[in-house]
C-alpha positions in Angstrom: -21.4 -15.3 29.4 -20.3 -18.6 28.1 -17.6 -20.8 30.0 -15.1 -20.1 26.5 -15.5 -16.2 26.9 -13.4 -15.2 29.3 -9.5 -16.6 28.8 -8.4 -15.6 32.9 -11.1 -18.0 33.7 -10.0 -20.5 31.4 -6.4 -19.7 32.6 -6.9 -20.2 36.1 -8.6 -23.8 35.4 -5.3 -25.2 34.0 -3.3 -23.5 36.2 -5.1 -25.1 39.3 -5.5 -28.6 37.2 -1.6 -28.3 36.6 -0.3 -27.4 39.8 -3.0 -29.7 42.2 -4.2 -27.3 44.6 -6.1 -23.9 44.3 -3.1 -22.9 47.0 -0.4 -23.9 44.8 -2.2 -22.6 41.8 -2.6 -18.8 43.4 1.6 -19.3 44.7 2.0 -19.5 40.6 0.1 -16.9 39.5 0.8 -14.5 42.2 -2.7 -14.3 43.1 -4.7 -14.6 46.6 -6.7 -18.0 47.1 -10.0 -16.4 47.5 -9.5 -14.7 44.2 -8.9 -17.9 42.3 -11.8 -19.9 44.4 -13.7 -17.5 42.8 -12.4 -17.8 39.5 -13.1 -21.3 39.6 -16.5 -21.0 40.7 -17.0 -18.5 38.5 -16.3 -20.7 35.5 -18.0 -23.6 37.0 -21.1 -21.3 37.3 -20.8 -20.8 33.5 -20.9 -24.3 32.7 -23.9 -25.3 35.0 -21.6 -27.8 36.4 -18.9 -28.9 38.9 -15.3 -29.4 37.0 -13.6 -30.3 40.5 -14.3 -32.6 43.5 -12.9 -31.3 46.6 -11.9 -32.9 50.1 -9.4 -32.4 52.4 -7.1 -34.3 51.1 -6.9 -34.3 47.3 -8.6 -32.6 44.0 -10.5 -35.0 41.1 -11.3 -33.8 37.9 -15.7 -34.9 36.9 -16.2 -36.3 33.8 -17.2 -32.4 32.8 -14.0 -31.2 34.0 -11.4 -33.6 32.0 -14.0 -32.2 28.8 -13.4 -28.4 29.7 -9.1 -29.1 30.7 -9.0 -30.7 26.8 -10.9 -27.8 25.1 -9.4 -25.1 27.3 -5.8 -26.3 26.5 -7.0 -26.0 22.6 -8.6 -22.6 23.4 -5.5 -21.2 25.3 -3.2 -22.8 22.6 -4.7 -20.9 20.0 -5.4 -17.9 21.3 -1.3 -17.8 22.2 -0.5 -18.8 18.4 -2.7 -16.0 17.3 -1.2 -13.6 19.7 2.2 -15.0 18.4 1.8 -14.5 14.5 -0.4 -10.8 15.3 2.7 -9.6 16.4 5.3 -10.9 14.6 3.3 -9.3 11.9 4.4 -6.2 13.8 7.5 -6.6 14.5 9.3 -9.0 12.0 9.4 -8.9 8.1 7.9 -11.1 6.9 4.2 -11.6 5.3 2.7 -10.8 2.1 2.4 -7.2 0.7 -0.2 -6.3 -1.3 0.4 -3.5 -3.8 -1.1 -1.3 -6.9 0.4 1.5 -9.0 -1.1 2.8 -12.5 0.2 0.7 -15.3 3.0 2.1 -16.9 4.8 3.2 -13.3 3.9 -0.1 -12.0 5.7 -2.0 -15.4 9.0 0.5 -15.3 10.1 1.7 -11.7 7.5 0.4 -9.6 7.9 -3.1 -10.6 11.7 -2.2 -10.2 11.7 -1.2 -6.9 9.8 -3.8 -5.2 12.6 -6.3 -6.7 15.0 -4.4 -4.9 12.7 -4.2 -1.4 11.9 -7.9 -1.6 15.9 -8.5 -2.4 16.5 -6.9 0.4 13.4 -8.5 2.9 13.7 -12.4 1.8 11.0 -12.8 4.6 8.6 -10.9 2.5 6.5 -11.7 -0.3 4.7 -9.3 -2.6 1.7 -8.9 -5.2 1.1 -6.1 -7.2 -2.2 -4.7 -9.3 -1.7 -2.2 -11.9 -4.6 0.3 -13.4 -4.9 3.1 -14.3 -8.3 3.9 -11.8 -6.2 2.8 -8.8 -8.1 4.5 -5.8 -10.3 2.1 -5.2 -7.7 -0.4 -4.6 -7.4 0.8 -0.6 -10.8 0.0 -0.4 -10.6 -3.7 -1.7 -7.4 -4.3 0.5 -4.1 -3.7 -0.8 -1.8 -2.1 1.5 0.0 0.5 -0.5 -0.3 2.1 -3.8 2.1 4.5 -6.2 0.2 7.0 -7.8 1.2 10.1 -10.0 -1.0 12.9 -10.0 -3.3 14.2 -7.2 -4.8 12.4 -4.4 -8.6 13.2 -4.7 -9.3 10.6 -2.1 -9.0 11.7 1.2 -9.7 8.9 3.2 -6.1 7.9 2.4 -2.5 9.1 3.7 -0.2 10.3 0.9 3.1 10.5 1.4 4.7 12.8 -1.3 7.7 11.1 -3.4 9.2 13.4 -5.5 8.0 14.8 -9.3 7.8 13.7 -12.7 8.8 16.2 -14.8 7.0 16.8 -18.0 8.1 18.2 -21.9 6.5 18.7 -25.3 7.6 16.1 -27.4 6.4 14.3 -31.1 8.1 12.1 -34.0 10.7 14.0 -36.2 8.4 13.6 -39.2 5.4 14.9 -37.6 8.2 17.9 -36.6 9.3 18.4 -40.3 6.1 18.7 -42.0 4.9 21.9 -40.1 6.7 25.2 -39.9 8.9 25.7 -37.3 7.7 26.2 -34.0 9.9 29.1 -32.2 6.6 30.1 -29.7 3.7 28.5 -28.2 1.5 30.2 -30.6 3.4 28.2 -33.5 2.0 24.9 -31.9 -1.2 25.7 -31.3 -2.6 24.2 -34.3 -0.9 21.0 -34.2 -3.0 17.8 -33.3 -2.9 16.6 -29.3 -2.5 13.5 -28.1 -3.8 14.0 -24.2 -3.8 11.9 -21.3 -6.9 11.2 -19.8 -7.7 11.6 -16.2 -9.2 14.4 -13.9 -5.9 14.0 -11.4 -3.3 14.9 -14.1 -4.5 18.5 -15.2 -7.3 20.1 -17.9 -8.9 17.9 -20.4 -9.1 20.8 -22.7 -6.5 23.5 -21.1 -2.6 22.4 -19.9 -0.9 25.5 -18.7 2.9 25.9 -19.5 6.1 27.5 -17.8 8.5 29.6 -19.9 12.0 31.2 -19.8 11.9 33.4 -16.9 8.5 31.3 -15.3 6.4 32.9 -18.2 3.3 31.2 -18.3 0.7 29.9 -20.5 -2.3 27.9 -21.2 -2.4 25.9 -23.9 -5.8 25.0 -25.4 -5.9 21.1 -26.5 -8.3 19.5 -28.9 -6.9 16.2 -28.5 -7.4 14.0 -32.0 -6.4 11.1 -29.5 -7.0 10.3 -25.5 -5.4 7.7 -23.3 -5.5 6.1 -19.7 -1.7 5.2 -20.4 1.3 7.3 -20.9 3.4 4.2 -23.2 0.2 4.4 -25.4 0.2 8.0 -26.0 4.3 7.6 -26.5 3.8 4.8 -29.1 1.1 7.0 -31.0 3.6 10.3 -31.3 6.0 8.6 -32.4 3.9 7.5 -35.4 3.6 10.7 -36.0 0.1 11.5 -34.6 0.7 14.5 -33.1 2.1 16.8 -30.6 2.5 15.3 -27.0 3.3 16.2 -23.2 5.2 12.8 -21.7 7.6 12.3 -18.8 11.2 12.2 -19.3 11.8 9.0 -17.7 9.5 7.6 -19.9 11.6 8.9 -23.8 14.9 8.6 -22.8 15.2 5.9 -25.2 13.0 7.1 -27.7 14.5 10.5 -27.8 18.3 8.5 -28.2 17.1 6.6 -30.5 15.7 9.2 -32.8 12.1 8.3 -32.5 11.1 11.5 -30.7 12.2 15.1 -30.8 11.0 17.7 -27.9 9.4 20.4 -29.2 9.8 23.9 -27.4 11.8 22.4 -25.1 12.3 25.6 -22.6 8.5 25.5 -22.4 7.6 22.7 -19.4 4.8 21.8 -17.5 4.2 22.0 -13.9 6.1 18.9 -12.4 3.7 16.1 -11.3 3.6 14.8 -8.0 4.0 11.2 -7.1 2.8 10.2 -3.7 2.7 6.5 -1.9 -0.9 6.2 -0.3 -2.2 4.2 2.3 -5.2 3.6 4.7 -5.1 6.1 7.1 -7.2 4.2 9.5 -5.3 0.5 9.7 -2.3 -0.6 12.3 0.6 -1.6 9.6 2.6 -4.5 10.0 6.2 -4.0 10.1 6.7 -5.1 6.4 4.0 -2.6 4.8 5.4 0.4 7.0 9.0 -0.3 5.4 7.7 -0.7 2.2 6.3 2.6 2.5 9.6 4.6 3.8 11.7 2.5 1.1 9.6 3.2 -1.7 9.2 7.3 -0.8 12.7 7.1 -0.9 13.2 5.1 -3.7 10.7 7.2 -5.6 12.1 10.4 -4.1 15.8 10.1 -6.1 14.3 8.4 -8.9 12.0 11.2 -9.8 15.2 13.8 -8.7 17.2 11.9 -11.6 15.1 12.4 -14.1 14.1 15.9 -13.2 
């Protein structure tokens, strides 16, 4: 062991340096004399050399020892500041959060809902990552992520936050140039635009509820496939084809006029939305708030919408 290892050591050296005596020294710390002679020798030991002279009458610092009492003070000073700031990080709010959701979440209510936590937590700073292959953000370091869809990772914790609920949608035109569509047999035709990715459902099947929880599976031969929900909105309502989008996401564009659901008591299953984290990390005050605010956040957004 070096003569830096050990912080009692080091400890004991100012305290005995402060207060004169190895008597005096052991009144402060509440300790017997013996225990901090041996300290002391101990730590002198370690260095291969005397740090005190001794007599009967007073206590000299060598040459060695006014070397050690300088670095020790640095030692001891940091190793307090670092004890400090580890647990403020703790305790307090404050510190940088580092965040990821897929890309269209992340631009609409994500983005949305850190404004509001940060708003709220002036101490605390954030910066956020968006794609749509998000998992392996844990891995590079964020803290938390928003994710629709299902967790296939689990060396994460996933908190559930409510559903996105799904309906059948396309462009008025695209609507008006086929015959009516009264059943899901009537659409079964009609060219797909599907989302990619294994954690949303089928890439070739998407099964649907009906009045009365009928159910079905509808078989898709997608003429176009995207990572990202706005880009699969934009291409129905040029009139691509037909399309399964969340409602949060046309509200607008069914207002407006530039979408139309289609079979619109035929749903798919809701999709979940958790808030995953690392399972194995101590979190700092600010990321274990972020997490409760944003399941609740998430939690009535996704009620309002579904």
């Amino acid at each position: 062991m070096t003569a830096f290892e050990d912080l009692s050591l080091l400890r004991a050296y100012l305290c005995i340096v402060e207060c004169g005596s190895i008597s005096a020294a052991a009144r402060r710390m509440r300790v017997s004399q013996p225990t901090l002679s041996r300290q002391l020798r101990a730590l002198e030991e370690s260095c291969g050399i005397a740090l005190l002279r001794r007599d009967t009458h007073q206590m000299n610092l060598t040459e060695a020892g006014q070397r050690m009492l300088v670095d020790a003070k640095t030692i001891i000073g940091h190793a307090e500041e670092a004890d400090r700031r580890l647990r403020e990080d703790h305790t307090m709010l404050k510190g940088n959060l580092r965040l990821f959701a897929t890309v269209d979440l992340g631009q609409f209510m994500v983005s949305r809902m850190i404004a509001a936590f940060l708003q709220q937590n002036p101490g605390v700073t954030a910066s956020l990552s968006m794609s749509n292959r998000p998992l392996h953000m844990i891995q590079e370091g964020c803290d938390v992520g928003v994710l629709p869809g299902r967790i296939t990772d689990e060396s994460v914790i996933a908190r559930p936050a409510g559903f996105i609920s799904l309906g059948l949608t396309a462009s008025p035109d695209f609507v008006r140039n086929r015959p009516p569509a009264k059943t899901i047999d009537d659409i079964k035709s009609w060219p797909w635009i599907s989302l990619a990715g294994s954690q949303f459902w089928g890439p070739r099947e998407l099964p649907l509820i009906g009045p009365g929880g009928a159910t079905r599976v509808l078989a898709l031969n997608p003429v176009l496939e995207s990572e990202g929900v706005t880009a699969i909105r934009e291409a129905a309502c040029a009139g691509l084809g037909l399309t399964l989008l969340p409602d949060w996401l046309i509200d607008d564009a069914l207002r407006g006029g530039s979408l139309v659901r289609v079979l619109p008591r035929w749903r798919a299953k809701p999709l979940p939305v958790h808030v995953v984290y690392a399972g194995q990390r101590l979190l700092p005050a600010r990321v274990s708030a972020f997490i409760d605010f944003t399941v609740r956040h998430m939690t009535a957004e996704m009620n309002r919408w579904s």
